[in-house]
C-alpha positions in Angstrom: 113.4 1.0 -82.5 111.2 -0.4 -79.4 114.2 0.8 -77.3 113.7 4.2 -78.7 110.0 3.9 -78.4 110.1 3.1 -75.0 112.5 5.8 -73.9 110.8 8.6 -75.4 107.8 7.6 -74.0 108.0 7.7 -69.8 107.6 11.1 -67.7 110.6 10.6 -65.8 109.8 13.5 -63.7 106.4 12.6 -63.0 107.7 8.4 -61.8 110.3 10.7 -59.4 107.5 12.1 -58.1 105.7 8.6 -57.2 109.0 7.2 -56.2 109.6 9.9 -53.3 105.9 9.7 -52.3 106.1 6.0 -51.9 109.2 4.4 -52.5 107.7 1.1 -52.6 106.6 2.1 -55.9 109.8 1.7 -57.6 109.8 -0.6 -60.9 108.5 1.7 -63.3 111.4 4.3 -62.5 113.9 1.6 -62.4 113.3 0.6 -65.8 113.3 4.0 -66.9 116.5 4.6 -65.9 117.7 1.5 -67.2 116.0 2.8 -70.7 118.3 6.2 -70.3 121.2 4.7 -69.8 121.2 5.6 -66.0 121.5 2.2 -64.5 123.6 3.2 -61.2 120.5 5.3 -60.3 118.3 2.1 -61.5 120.4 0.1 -58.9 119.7 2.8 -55.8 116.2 3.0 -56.7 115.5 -0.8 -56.5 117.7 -1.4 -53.5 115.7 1.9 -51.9 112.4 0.4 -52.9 113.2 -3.4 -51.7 113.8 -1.8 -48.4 110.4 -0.5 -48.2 108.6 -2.8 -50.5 110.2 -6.3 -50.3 107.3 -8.1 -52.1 107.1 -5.5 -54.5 105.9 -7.1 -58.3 109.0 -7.6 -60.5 111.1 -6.0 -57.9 113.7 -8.7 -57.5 113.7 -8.7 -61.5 114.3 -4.8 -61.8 117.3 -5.1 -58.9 118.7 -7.9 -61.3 117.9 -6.1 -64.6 119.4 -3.2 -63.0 123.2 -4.7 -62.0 123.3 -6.5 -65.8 123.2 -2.9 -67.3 125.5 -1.6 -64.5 128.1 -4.5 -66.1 127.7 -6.2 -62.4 127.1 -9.5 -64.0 127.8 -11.6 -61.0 124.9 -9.8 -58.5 122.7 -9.9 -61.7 123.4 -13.4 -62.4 123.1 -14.6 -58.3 119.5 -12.2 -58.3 118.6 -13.4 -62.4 118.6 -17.4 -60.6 116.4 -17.1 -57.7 114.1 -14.8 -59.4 113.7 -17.5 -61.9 113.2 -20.3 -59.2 111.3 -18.0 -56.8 109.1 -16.4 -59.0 107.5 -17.3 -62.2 105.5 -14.2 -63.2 109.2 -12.8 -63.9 110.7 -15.9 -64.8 111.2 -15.9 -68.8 112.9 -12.3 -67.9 115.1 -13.9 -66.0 116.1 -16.4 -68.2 117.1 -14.6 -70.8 119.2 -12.1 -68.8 120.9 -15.3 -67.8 121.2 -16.2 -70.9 123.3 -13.0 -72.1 125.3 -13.2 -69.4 126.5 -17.0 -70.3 126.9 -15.6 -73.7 129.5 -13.3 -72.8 131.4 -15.5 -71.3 131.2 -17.2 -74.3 128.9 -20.6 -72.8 127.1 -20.9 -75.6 125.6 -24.5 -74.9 124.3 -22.8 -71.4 123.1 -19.8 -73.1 120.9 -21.8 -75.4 119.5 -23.4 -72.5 118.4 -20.0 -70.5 116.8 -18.4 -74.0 114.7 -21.6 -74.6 113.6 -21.5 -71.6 112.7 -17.9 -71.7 111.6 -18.5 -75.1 109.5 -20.8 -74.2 107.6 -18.6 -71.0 107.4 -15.7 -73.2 107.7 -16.6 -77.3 106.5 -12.7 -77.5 109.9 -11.2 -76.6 111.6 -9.9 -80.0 115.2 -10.1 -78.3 115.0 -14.0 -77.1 114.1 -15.2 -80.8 116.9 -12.5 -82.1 119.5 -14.2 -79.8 118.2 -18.0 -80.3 118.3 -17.2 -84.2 121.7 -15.8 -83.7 122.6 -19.0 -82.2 121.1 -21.3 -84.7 118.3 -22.3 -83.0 114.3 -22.8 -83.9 112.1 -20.5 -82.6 108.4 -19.9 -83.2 106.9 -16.3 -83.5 104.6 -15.0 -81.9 103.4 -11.9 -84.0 105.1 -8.4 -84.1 105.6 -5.8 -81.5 106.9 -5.8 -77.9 105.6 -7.6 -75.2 104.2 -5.3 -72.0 106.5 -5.1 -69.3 109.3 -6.0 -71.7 113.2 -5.1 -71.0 115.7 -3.8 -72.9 118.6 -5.3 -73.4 122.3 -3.9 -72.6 123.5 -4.8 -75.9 122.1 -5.4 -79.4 123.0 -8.4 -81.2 123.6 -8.5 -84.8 121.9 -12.0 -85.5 123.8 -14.2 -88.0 122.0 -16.6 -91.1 120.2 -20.2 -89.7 122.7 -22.6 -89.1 124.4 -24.2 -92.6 125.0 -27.7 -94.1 127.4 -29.0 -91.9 130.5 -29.1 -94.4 130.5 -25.8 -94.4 130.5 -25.0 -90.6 133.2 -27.4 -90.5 135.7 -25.7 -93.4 134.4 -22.3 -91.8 135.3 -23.5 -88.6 138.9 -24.8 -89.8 139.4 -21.2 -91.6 138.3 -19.5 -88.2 140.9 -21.8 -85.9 143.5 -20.0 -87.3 142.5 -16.6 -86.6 141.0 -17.6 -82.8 144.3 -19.1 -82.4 145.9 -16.0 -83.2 143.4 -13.8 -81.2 143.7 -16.0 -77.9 146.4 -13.3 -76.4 144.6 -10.3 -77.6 141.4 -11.5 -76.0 143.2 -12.4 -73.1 144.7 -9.2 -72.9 141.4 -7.4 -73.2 139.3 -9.1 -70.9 142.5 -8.7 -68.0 141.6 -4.7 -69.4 137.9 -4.7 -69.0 138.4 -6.3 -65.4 141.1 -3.4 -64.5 139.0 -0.9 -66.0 135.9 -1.8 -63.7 137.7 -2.6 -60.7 139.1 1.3 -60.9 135.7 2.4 -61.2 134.5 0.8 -59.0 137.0 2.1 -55.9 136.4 5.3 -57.8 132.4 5.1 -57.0 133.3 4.2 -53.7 135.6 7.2 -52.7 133.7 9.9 -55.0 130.3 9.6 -52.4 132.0 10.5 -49.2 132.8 14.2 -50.9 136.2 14.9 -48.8 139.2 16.7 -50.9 141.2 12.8 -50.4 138.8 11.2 -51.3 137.9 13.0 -54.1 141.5 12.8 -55.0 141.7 9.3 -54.6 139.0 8.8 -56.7 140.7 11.1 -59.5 143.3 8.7 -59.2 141.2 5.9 -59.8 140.0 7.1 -62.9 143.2 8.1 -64.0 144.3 4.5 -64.1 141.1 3.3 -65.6 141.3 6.1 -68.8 145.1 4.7 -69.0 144.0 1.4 -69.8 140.8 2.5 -71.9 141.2 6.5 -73.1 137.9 7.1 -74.7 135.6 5.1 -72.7 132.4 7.7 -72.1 131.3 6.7 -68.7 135.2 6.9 -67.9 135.4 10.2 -69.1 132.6 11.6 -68.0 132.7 10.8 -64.3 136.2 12.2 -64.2 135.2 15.0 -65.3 132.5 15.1 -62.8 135.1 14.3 -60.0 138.0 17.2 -61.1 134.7 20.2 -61.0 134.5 19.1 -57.7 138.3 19.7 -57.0 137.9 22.9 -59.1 135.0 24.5 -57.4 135.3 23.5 -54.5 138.9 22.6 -53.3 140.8 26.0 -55.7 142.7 23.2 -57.6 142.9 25.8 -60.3 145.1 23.2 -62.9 141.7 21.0 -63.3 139.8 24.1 -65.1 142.1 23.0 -68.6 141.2 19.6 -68.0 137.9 20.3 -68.1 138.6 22.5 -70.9 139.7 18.8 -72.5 137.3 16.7 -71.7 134.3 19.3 -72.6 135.7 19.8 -76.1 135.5 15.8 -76.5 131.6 15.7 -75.0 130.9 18.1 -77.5 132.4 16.8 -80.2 130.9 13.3 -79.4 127.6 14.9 -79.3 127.1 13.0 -76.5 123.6 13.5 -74.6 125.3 13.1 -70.9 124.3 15.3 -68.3 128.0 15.9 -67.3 128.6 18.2 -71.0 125.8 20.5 -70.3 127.1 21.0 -66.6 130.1 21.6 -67.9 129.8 24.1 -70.2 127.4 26.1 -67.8 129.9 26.1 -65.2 132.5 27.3 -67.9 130.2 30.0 -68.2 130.1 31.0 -65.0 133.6 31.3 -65.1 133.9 33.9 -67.8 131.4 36.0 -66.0 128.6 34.7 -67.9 126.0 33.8 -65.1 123.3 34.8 -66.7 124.1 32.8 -70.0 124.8 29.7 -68.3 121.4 30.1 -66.8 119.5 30.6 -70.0 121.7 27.5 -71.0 120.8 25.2 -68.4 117.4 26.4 -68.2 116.9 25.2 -72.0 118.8 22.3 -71.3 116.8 20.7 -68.5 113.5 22.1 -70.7 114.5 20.0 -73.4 115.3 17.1 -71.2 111.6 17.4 -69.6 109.9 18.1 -73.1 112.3 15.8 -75.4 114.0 13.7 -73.3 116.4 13.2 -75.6 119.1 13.8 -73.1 119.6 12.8 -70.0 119.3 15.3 -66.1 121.1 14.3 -63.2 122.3 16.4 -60.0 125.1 17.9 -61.7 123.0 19.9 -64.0 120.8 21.3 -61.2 123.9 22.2 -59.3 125.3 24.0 -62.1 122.3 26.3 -62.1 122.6 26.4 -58.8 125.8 27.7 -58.8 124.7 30.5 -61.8 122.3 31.5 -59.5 124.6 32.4 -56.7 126.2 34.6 -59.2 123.2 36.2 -59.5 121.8 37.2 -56.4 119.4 34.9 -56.7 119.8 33.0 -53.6 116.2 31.2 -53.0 116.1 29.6 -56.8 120.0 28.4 -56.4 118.9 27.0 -52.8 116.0 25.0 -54.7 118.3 24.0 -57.4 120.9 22.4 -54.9 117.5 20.8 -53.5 116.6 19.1 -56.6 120.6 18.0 -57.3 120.8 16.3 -53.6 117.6 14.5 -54.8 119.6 12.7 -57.6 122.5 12.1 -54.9 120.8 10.4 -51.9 124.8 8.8 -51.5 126.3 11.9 -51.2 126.3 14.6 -48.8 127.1 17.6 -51.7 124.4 19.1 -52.7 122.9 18.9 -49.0 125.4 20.8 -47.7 125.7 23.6 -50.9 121.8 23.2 -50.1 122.3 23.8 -46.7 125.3 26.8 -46.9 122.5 28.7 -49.1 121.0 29.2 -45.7 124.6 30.3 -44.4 124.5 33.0 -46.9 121.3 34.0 -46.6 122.0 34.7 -42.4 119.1 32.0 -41.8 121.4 30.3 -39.0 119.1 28.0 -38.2 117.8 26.0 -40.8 121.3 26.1 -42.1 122.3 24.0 -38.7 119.4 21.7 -39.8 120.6 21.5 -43.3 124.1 20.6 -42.5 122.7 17.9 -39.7 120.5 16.2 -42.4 124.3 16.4 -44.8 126.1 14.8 -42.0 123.5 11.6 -41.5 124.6 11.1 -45.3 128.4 11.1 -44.0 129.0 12.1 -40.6 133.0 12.3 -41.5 131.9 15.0 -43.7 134.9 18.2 -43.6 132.5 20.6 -45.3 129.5 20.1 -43.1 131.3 19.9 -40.3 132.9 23.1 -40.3 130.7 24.8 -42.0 127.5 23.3 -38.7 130.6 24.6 -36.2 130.2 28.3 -38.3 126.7 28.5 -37.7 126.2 27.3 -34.5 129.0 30.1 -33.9 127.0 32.7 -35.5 123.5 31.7 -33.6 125.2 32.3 -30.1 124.4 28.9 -29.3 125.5 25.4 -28.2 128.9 27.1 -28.8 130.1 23.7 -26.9 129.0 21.5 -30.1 131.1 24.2 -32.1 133.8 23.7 -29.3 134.1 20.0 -29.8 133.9 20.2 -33.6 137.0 22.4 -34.0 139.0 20.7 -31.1 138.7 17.5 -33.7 139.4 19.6 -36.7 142.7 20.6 -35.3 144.1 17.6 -34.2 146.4 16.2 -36.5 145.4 12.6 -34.8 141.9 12.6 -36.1 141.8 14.8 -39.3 145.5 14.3 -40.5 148.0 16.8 -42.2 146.4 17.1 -46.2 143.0 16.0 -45.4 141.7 19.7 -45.9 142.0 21.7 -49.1 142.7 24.9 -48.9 139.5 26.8 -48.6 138.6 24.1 -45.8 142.0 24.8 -43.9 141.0 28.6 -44.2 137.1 27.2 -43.2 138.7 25.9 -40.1 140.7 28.6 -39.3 138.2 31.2 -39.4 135.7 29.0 -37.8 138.2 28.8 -34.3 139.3 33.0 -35.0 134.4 33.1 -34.7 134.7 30.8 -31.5 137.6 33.3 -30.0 135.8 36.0 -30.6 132.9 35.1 -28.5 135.2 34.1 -25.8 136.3 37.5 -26.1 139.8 36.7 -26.9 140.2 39.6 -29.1 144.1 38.8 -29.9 143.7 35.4 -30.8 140.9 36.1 -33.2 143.5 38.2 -34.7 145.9 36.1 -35.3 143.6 33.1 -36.7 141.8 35.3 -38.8 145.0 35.9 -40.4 146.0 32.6 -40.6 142.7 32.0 -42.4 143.3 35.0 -45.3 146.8 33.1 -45.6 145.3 29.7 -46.6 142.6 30.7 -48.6 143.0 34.2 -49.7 139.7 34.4 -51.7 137.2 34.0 -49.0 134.8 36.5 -48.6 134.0 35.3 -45.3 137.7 35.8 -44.1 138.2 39.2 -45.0 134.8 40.4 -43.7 135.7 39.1 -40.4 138.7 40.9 -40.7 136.7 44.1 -41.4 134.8 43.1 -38.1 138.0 42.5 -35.9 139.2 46.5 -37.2 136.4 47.9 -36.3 136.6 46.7 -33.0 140.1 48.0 -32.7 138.4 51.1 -33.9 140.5 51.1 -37.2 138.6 52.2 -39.4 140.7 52.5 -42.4 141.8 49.0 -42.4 138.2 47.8 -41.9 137.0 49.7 -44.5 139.4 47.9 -47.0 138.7 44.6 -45.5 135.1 44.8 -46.3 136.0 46.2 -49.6 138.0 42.8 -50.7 135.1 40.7 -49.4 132.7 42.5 -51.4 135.3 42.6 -54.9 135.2 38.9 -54.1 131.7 38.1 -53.3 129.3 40.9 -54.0 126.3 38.9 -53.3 127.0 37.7 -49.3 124.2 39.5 -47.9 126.8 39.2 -44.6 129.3 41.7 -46.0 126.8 44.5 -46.7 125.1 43.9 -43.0 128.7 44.1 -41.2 130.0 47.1 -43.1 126.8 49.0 -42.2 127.2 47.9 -38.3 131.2 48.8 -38.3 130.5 52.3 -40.1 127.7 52.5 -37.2 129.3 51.5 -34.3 132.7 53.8 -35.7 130.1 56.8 -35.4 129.6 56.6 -39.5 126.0 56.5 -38.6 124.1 58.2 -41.6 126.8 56.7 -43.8 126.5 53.3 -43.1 122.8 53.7 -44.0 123.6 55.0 -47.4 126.2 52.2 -47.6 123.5 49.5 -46.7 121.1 50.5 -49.4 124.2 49.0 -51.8 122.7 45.6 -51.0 120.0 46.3 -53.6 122.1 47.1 -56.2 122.9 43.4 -55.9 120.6 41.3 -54.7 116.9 41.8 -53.6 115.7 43.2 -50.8 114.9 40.5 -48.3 113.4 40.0 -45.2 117.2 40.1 -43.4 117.8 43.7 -45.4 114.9 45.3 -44.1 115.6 43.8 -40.4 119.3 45.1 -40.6 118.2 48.7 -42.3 114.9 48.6 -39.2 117.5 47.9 -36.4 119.9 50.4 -37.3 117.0 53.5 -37.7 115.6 51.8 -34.3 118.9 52.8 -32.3 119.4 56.2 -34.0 115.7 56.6 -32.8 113.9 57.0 -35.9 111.4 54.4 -34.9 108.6 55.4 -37.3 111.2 54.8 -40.3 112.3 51.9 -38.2 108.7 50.4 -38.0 108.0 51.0 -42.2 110.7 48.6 -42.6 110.1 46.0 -40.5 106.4 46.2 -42.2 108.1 45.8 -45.3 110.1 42.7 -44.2 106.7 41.0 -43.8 105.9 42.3 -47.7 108.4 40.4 -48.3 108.0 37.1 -46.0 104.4 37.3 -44.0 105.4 33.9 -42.7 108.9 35.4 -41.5 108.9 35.0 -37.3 112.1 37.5 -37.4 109.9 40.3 -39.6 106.6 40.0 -36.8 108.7 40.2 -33.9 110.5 43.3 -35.1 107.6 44.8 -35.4 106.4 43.8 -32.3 109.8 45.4 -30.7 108.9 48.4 -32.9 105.4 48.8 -31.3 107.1 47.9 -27.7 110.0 50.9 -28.0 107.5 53.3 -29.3 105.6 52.3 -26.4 108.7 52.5 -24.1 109.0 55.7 -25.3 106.4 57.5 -23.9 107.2 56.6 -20.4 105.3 57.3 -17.3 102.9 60.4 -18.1 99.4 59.8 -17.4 98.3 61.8 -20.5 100.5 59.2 -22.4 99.0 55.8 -21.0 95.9 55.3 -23.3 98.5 55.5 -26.1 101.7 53.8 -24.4 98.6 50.9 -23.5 97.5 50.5 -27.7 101.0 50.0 -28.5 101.7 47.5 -26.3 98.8 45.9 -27.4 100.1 45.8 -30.9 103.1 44.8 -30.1 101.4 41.6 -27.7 99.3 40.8 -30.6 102.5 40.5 -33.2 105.0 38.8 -30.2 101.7 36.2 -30.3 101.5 36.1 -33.9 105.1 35.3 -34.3 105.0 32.5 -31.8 102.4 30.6 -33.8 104.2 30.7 -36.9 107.1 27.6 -37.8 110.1 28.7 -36.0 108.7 31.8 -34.1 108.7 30.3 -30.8 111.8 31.7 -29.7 113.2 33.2 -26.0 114.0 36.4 -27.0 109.7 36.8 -27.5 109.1 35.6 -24.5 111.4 37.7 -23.0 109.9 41.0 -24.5 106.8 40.2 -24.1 108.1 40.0 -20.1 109.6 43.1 -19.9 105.9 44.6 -21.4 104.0 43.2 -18.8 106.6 44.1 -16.1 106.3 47.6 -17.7 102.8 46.9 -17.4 103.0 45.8 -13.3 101.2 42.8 -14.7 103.7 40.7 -12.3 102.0 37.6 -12.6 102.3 37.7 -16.5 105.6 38.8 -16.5 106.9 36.3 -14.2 105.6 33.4 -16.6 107.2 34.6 -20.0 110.4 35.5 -18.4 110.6 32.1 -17.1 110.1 30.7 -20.3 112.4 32.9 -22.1 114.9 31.6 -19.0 114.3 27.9 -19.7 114.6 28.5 -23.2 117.8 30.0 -22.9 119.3 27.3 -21.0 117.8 24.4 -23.1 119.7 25.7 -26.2 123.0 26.4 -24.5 122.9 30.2 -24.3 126.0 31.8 -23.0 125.8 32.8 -19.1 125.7 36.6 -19.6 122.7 36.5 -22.2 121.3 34.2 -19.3 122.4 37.0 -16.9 120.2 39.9 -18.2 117.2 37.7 -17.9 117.7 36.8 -14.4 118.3 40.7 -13.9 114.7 40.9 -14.8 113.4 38.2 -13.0 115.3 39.8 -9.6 113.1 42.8 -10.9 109.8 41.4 -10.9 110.4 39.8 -7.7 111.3 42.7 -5.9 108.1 44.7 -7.4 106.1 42.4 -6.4 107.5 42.8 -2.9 107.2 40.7 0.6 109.9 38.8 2.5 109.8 36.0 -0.3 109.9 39.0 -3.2 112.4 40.6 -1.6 114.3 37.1 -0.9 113.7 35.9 -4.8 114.9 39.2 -5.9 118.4 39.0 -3.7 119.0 35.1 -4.9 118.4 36.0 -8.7 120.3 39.4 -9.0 123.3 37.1 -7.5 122.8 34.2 -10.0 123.2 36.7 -12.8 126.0 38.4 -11.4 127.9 35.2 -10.9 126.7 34.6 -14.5 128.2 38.1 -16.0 131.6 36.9 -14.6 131.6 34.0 -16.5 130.5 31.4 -14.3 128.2 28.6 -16.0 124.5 27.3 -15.2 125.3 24.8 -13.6 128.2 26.3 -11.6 126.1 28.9 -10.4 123.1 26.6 -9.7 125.6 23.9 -7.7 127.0 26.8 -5.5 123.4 27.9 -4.9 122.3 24.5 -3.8 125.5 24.4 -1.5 124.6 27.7 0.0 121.0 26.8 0.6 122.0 23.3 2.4 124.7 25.2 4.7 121.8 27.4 5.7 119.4 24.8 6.8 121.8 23.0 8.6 123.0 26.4 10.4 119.0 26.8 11.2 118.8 23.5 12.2 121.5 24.3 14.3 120.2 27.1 15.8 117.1 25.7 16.6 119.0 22.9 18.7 120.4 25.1 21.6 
């Protein structure tokens, strides 16, 4: 009853809190993990809070505490001694954890001596006098109720009657011989079991964090072995089940799904309160269709967790909603959700990553690069984040030489051998290297990788809309038509699919058409801040610009913080302004719009992430528009610098040195005219595919050959 007492009692939510605000604080969530059963997360928290907190008051005691319920008993028992020689505010605790580990290994005279001596610190502590009566021993009580700070303990003993007369322990003890005798191969037999069991789950938790299909398989295998030996063992069970969703989800090993079909059946008809049967059937959910279901489900599950707590939470459950929620459209709560599950899993890269490919989705490139980056300081061998950092980099148009190395790795048998990727990460990789052809220009071998990434994983969205992509470029518009259309049947809420349809149905001359077609995102998902963009851009090069400005107004509706909803704005003010051109009846107006568009180019460079090149750049080609040379100058060398500092590929590099050249020669002079020669031939050199520092080498080489020559010439 204290045991229930205790656990009913503890916001667990609220000491999470206080535990990520200062880990140092870390006891009071230790023990209630131990209290729910959760004593691997007990063990991470102390070790965490040690770190930070080394002095921290009954720390060492919570750390040993902690490995006794994880059935570590030989940390607990080395961390159980020098707390009770190092520290005697902790010691009677200490000594009476010693003293249930001694009676498991059945040293009873040992045992007796730890639990009098925690007995004798702490006389208050119901579960000492419960074992010393158990063992025949005196104790004195010392009133009712439990002790503050007090423990629970991993087992409850069923104490036995106060020793008896002597002739009868000894005709008990000759009736018993017998049976012990008899039992001495069984025991030996299940204690050679027990130490099997853990060692398998223990290589098991060792493979499961690293989150790679072999490992996962490996640690499958492990677990396999271990249910072997011990069928219905819950923690057994339920882990594996844990592992195989993985496989399932994840790595299209469609034969788990009836396992998991097993092993759900058995958590429900255990009852059990494990956070593993809830995921479960959510996910099971999902898979009928159900997204919505398995939301309400999970939603009232993790509500009665908070309110009852009665049942325990873990990652799993959050990404299980998560995973609803993608099914739903409803991309920002399922980002959240895989937020709150990588919270649970500090060992494991997972939910970082799924937290991270939310961003991928969403076309937020990025933060999606940050995302996977923070994944891969969890595991920097990590296949998923790896290849999925190498796609966005890809799609950003930047540091493409990062990608580059990535994918050289990824397809070298040497380093990432034969079997190490499942199937959706083979067709990751391959459509990953078909991206980084494609900006290469290498139309043919985009093709053929593309292809080679619908053959190993024929359900990914991803695939087939680049394959819609690489048609329309071919200017086939039938077969891009029906590539989109697969990605979509398989993924109708990738935000990606509906913004590259509407830009092959432009670009194949579909133009009011692939308006009408883009207005199918809503029937989806909700309009974000990326929709209205899109829909903006594409009224913008038909002209429409007062449509196109409306909906880059409503993009900061939906997002006023959004950098990419201001500047559009400010580009809508700017080509309004661009518009008018050189009349002088039109330059009071052409003069307010530029304004507007200066003041939103300067209010999306104050906001977090708005400082970008590109609004530099525009604001340069106003003030060049202007004949404000001076101004133009500095924010086109920015944009310039910028460009170069984040890897920018030479062309993109090119126009901006185009416009430099420009300012130069407006500006005029022998140096103007000088500058303006010397930049229009960097950015030709850059157009052919020279890079930076080609171009800047060659220049350097050309300017010390014409010194000496001057040199020269001065000589004779």
């Amino acid at each position: 009853m204290a045991e229930e007492k205790l656990s009913t009692s503890i916001d667990v939510d609220k000491l999470e809190s206080d535990f990520e605000a200062d880990p140092g604080n870390f006891v009071p969530l230790a023990r209630a993990y131990i209290e729910r059963k959760l004593a691997e997360q007990a063990v991470a928290v102390c070790q965490k809070g040690l770190r930070k907190n080394p002095a921290a008051k009954d720390g060492r005691l919570a750390l040993a505490m902690a490995y006794y319920h994880a059935y570590d008993d030989r940390k607990a028992e080395k961390v159980a001694r020098e707390v009770a020689q190092t520290q005697p505010e902790s010691a009677a605790a200490a000594h009476r954890v010693l003293g249930e580990i001694l009676l498991e290994r059945n040293q009873e005279q040992e045992a007796i001596q730890e639990l009098s001596r925690a007995h004798e610190l702490d006389p208050k502590d119901p579960y000492t006098r419960e074992l010393l009566k158990a063992l025949g021993m005196p104790s004195k009580s010392a009133g009712n109720g439990v002790p503050e700070g007090y423990w629970i303990p991993r087992a409850t003993v069923i104490p036995r009657e106060l020793r008896q007369p002597m002739w009868k322990t000894i005709i008990q003890t000759l009736v018993l011989a017998a049976l012990v005798a008899a039992g001495l191969v069984y025991y030996d037999h299940h204690v050679k079991v027990k130490v099997q069991v853990r060692e398998h789950f223990k290589k098991a938790g060792t493979l499961l964090p690293r989150d790679n299909y072999a490992d996962l398989l490996g640690a499958e295998k492990e677990l396999d072995q271990a249910l072997l030996l011990k069928p219905s063992d819950e923690k057994l069970v339920t882990r594996q089940a844990f592992v195989q969703s993985l496989l399932w989800l994840d790595h299209a090993q469609a034969d788990r799904k009836e396992k998991l079909k097993g092993a759900l059946a058995w958590m429900e008809e255990e009852d059990l309160p494990n956070p593993e049967r809830f995921a479960l059937k959510g996910l099971m959910l999902v898979d009928e269709g159900k997204a919505q279901d398995a939301d309400k489900y999970l939603d009232e599950v993790i509500n009665r967790a908070i309110e009852k707590k009665d049942i325990f939470l873990n990652g799993f459950v959050f990404g299980a909603r998560g995973y609803a929620r993608l099914r739903m459209g409803r991309t920002e709560d399922a980002r959240e959700d895989f937020n709150r599950a990588a919270r649970f899993s500090g060992d494991s890269p997972h939910y970082q990553a799924l937290y991270a490919d939310v961003y991928v989705r969403e076309g937020n490139w990025f933060r999606a690069v940050k995302g996977f980056q923070d994944a891969l300081r969890t595991n920097p061998a990590h296949h998923f984040s790896n290849l999925r950092l190498a796609y966005a980099l890809l799609q950003t148009g930047k540091n493409l030489e990062t990608a580059r190395k990535i994918l050289d790795e990824y397809s070298n048998p040497e380093k990432v051998p034969e079997g190490s990727l499942s199937p959706p990460l083979t067709g990751m990789l391959y459509l990953a290297r078909a991206e980084y052809a494609l900006r290469q220009g290498d139309l043919a071998q985009a093709s053929d990788l593309a292809a080679k990434s619908i053959k190993a994983y024929d359900a990914s969205a991803e695939a087939h809309d680049l394959a819609g992509r690489l048609a329309t470029i071919n200017k086939d518009g039938a077969k891009a038509g029906s590539e989109f259309a697969k990605a979509l049947s398989l993924d109708p809420y990738l935000p990606k699919i509906y913004f590259d349809r509407a830009e092959s149905m432009f670009e194949l001359g579909q133009k009011e058409d692939a308006l009408n077609k883009l207005k199918e995102f809503t029937r989806h998902l909700k309009p974000t801040v990326a929709y209205h963009v899109r829909t903006g851009n594409l009224l913008m090069r038909m002209e429409r610009l007062d449509l196109a400005l409306a909906e880059f107004q409503q993009a900061v509706k939906v997002d006023e913080l959004s950098p990419e909803a201001r500047f559009h704005v400010g580009l809508a003010y700017q080509k309004m302004g661009e518009g008018l051109g050189t009349s002088k009846e039109k330059q009071e107006e052409k003069r307010n719009l530029y304004n507007k568009a200066r003041e939103e180019y300067e209010n999306t460079l104050i906001l977090p992430g708005g400082e970008k090149a590109e609004v530099y750049c525009q604001m340069g080609q106003i003030y060049l528009d202007s004949e404000d040379f001076d101004n133009a100058m500095d924010k086109l060398a920015k944009c310039a610098l910028m460009m170069q500092q984040a890897g920018e590929p030479g062309p993109r590099i090119a126009e901006v040195y185009f416009l430099v050249a420009k300012v130069f020669k407006e500006m005029g002079g022998s140096e103007g005219e000088k500058n303006a020669k010397m930049y229009t031939a960097k950015a030709e050199a850059l157009r052919q595919g020279k890079t930076m520092d080609q171009v800047e080498r060659e220049f350097k080489e050309a300017e010390e050959k014409e010194q000496k020559n001057r040199r020269g010439r001065r000589g004779r």
